[in-house]
SERO-4910 file (N, C-alpha, C, O; in steps of 0.05 Angstrom, whole numbers):
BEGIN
 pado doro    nc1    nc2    nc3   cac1   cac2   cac3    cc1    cc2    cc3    oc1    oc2    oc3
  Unk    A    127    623    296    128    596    305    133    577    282    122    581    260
  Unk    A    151    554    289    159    541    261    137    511    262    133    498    283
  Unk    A    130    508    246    111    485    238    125    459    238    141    453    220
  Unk    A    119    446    254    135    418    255    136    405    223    121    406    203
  Unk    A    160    394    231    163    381    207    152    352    195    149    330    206
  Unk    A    148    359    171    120    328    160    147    307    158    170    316    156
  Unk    A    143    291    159    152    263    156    147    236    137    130    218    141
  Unk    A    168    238    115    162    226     96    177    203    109    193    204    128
  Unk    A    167    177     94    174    147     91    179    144     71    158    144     57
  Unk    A    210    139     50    213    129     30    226     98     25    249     89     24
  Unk    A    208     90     23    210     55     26    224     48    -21    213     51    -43
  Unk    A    250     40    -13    257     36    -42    288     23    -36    301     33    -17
  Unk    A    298      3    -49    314    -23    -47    345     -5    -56    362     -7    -38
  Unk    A    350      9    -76    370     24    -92    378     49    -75    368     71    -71
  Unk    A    401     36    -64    415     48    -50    424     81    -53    429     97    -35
  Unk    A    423     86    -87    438    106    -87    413    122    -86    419    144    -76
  Unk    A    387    121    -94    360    135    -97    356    137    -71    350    158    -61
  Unk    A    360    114    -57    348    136    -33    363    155    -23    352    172     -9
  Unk    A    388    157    -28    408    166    -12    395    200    -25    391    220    -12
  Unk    A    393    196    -56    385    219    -77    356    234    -57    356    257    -47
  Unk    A    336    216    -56    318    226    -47    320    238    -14    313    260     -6
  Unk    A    329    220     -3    334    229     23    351    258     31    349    269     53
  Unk    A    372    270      5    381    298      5    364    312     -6    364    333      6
  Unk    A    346    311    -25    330    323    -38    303    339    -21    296    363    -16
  Unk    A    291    309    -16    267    317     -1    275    331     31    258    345     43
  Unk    A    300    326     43    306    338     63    313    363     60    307    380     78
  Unk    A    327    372     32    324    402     29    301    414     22    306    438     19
  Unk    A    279    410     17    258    418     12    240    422     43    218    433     46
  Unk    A    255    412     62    243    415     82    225    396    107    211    402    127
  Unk    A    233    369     95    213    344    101    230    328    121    253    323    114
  Unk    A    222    320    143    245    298    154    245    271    133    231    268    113
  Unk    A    260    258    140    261    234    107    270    210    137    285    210    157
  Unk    A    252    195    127    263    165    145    268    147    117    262    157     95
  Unk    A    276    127    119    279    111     96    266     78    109    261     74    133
  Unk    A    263     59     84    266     38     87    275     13     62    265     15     40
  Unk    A    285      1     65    295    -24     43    269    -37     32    258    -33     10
  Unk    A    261    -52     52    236    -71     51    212    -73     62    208    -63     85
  Unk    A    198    -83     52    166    -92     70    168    -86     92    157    -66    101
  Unk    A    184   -105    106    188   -119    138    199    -87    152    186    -80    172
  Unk    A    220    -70    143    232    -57    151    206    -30    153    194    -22    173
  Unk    A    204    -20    124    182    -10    118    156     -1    140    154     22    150
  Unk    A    136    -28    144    117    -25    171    131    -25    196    119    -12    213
  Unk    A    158    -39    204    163    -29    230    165      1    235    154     14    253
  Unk    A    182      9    213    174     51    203    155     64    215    154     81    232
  Unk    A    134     47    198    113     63    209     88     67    226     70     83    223
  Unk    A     95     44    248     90     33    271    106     55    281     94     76    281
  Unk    A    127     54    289    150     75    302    153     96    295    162    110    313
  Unk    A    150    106    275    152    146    270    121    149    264    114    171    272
  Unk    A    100    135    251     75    143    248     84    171    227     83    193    236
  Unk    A     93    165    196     96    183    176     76    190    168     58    175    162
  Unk    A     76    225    164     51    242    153     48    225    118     25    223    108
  Unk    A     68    216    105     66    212     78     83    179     82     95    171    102
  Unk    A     76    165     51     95    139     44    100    137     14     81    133     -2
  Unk    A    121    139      9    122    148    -21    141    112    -18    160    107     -4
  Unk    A    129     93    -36    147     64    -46    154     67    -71    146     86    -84
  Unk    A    174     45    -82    180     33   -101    160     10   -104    149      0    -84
  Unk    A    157      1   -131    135    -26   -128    145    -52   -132    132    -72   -128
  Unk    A    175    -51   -143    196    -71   -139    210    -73   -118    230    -58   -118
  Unk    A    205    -92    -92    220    -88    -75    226   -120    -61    210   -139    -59
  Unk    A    256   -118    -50    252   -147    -41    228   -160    -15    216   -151      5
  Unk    A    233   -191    -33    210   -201     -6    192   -199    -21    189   -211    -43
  Unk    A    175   -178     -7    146   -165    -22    135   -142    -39    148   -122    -32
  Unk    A    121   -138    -53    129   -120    -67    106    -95    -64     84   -103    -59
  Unk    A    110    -69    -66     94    -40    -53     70    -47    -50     60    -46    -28
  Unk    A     59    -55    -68     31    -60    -72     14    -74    -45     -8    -69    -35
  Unk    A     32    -89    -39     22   -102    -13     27    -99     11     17   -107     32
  Unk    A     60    -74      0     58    -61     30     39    -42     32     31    -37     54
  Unk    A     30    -29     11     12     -5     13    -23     -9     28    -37      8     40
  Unk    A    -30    -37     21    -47    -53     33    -48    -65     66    -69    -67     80
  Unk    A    -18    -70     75    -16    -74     97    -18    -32    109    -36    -18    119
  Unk    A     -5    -29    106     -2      4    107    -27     17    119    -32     27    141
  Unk    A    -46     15     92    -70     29     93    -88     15    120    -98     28    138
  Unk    A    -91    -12    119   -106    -25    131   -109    -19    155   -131    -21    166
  Unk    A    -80     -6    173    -69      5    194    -71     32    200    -73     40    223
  Unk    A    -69     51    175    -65     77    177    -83     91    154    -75    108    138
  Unk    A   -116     78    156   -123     98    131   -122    111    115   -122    104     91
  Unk    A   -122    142    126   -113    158    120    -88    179    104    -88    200     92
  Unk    A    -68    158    112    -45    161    106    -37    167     71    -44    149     56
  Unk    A    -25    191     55    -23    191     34      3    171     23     22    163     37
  Unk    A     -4    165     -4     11    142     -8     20    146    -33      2    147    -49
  Unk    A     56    150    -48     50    161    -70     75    131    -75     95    124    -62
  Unk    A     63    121    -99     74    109   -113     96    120   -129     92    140   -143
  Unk    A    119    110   -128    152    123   -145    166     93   -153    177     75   -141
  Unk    A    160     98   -180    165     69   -194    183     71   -222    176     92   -233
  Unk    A    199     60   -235    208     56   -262    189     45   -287    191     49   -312
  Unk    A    162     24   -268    152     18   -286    129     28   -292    117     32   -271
  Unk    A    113     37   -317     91     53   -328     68     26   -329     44     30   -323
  Unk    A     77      6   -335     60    -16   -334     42    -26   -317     23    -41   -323
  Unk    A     52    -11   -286     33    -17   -266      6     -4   -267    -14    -16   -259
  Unk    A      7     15   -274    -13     34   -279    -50     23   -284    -73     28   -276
  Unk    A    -36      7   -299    -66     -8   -305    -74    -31   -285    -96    -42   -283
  Unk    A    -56    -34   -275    -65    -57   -243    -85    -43   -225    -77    -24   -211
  Unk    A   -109    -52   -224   -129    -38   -204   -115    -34   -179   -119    -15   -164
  Unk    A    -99    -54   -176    -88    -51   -139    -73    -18   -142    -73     -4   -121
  Unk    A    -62     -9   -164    -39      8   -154    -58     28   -153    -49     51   -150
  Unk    A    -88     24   -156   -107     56   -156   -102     63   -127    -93     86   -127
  Unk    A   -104     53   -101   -115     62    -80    -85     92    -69    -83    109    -52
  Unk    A    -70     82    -90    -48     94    -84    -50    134    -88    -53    145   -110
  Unk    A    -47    147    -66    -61    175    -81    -44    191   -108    -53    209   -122
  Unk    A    -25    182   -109     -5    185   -135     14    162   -148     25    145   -134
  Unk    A     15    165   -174     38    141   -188     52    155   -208     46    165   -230
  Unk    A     76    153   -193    101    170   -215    123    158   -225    137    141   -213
  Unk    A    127    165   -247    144    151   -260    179    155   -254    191    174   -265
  Unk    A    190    141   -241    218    156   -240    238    172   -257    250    167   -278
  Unk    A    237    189   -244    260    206   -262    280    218   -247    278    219   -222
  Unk    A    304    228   -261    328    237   -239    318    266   -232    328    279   -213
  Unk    A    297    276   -247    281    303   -233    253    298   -222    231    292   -230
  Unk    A    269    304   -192    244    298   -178    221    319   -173    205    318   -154
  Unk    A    221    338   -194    204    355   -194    183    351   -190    173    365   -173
  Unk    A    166    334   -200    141    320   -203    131    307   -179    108    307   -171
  Unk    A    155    293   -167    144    288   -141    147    306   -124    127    313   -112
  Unk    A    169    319   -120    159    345   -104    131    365   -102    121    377    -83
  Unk    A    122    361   -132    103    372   -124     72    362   -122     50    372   -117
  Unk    A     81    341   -126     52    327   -110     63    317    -88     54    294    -86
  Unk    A     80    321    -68     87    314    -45     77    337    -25     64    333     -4
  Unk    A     85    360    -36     67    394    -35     34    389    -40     16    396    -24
  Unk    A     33    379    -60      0    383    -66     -9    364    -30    -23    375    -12
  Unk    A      3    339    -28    -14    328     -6     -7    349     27    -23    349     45
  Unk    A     12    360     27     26    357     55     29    384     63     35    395     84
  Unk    A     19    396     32     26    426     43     53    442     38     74    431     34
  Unk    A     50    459     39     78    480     41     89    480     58     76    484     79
  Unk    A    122    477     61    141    470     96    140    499    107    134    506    130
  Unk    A    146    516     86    146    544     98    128    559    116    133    582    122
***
């Protein structure tokens, strides 16, 4: 019997990354929803209810941090992995509640595998 498939939310503005992440993490086995923004973002996940939410923390409008706040407030539980360019955030108490903070790179190895560490093996 095949194990339904987890459902990531990748909420990030740069068109071509998500497009990157959205082949990536779909070959690994994940359904991939995407979102641009905030606004777009929580309607997401109101409507698919994603096992994971991996943001960017630059984003138009508003920025992760406060979607991750609206997010949680709604969905406790929910793992939340921060995927950012900037190292700087790190030291912002807000970006702790986040269960991971990764630094972007064009190898997404790193997030793959703490995407695995939270969600499990697809196989």
């Amino acid at each position: 019997m095949m194990a339904s498939l987890k459902t990531i939310l990748v909420v990030e503005d740069n068109n071509n990354q998500l497009l990157l992440y959205k082949q990536e993490l779909s070959l690994e086995g994940y359904n991939i929803i995407t979102a641009k923004d905030y606004c777009e973002a929580l309607k997401k996940v109101k409507e698919h209810s994603p096992d994971m939410v991996i943001t960017d923390i630059i984003l138009p409008k508003m920025d992760g941090i406060e979607l991750m706040d609206r997010i949680m407030s709604e969905r406790k539980k929910i793992p939340i992995i921060i995927n950012t360019a900037y190292s700087c955030y790190k030291d912002n108490f807000m970006t702790w509640v986040a269960d991971a903070y990764i630094i972007k790179s064009s190898d997404l190895s790193e997030l793959k595998n703490k995407i695995k560490e939270f969600l499990g093996k697809t196989e």
